[in-house]
C-alpha positions, 0 to 999 in steps of 0.5 A: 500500500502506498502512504496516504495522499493527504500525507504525501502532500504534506512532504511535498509542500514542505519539501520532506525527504525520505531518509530510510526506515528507523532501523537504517537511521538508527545506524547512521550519523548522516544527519547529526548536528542538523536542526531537522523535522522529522516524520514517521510513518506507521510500518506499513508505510500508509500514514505518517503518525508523529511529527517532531523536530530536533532541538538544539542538543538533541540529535535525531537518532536520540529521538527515534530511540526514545520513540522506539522504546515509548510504549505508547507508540509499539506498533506504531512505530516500529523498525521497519516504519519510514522516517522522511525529514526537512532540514532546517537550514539556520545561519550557522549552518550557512555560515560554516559552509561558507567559512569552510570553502572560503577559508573564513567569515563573510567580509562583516561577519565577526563570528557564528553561534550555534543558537538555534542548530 
């Protein structure tokens, strides 16, 4: 069965991407130190069933562990559910882009803070 179309637009209106089933996120670091919203789906991949976002020092494999083991969310969430995030690009990930390919800070930038990462 194929997710739901009312779900399906809410990724495309905001631009979510599939990243893997929970099991495959739990393995990887890809998206640690990034501010992202997240969606998982239940595991037959027909509806999203949580929607969250990653605050500043919590990382998004954190979360999914944490939603692992909440036993409201068994059968809910589950190994094999799908997880789709957004990045959320702040000024310090654009900045540090930029610092590492120019070798430094734009011209009357004096320095970057992680205050909203």
């Amino acid at each position: 069965m194929a997710l739901k179309q009312s779900h399906q637009k809410i990724f495309k209106d905001f631009h979510f991407e599939r990243w893997n089933e929970v099991k495959k996120c739990l393995e990887s670091d890809e998206f640690d130190g990034f501010r992202l919203i997240y969606a998982i789906t239940n595991p037959q991949k027909t509806e999203i069933v949580y929607i969250g976002d990653t605050e500043q020092g919590r990382d998004v494999r954190g979360r999914l562990k944490a939603h692992m083991k909440d036993r409201e969310k068994v059968g809910h969430v589950e190994n094999d559910s799908d997880v789709y995030i957004h990045i959320m690009v702040t000024e310090f990930a654009v900045l540090d882009a930029f610092e590492e390919l120019n070798g430094s800070l734009p011209t009357l930038n004096k320095r970057k803070s992680q205050k909203h990462v």
